[in-house]
C-alpha positions, 0 to 999 in steps of 0.5 A: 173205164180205168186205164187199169181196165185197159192194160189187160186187153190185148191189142189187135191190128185190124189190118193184118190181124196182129196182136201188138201186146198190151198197154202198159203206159200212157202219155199225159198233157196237164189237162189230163187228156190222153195224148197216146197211149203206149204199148210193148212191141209185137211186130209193129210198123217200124217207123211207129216204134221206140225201142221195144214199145210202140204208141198209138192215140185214142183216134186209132181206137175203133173198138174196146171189147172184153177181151181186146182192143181193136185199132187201126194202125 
C-alpha cells in the first residue's frame, strides 16, 4: 500500500468514535521506516497535537479498511 493510498481514508478513534481527519504527511528516518505519520486536527487530545495537526505511529494502527483507519488514541 502506497501512503497515497492512505491519505484518502479517514481516521477513526476507536475509543470515542471521532473522525480525526486524514493523513497528509509522515515522518521519516534514513532507513525509511515510518516513524509517525501526521494528520490534520479534529478534536484530538490535546496533549497529542501540534498546531492544527496531530500525529500517531503505526503502533496506533489496529485496522486499515477501504474507507477508513482505525486507531486507538
Amino acid at each position: 500500500m502506497l501512503l497515497s493510498d492512505l491519505q484518502t481514508k479517514d481516521i477513526i478513534n476507536i475509543k470515542d468514535g471521532n473522525n480525526l481527519g486524514r493523513i497528509i504527511d509522515a515522518k521519516i528516518d534514513t532507513t525509511g521506516k515510518i516513524i509517525y505519520f501526521v494528520s490534520e486536527e479534529r478534536k484530538l487530545l490535546r496533549k497529542m497535537t501540534r498546531g492544527n495537526e496531530a500525529t500517531f505511529t503505526f503502533e496506533k494502527i489496529k485496522k486499515i479498511g477501504e474507507d477508513v483507519i482505525l486507531v486507538d488514541l
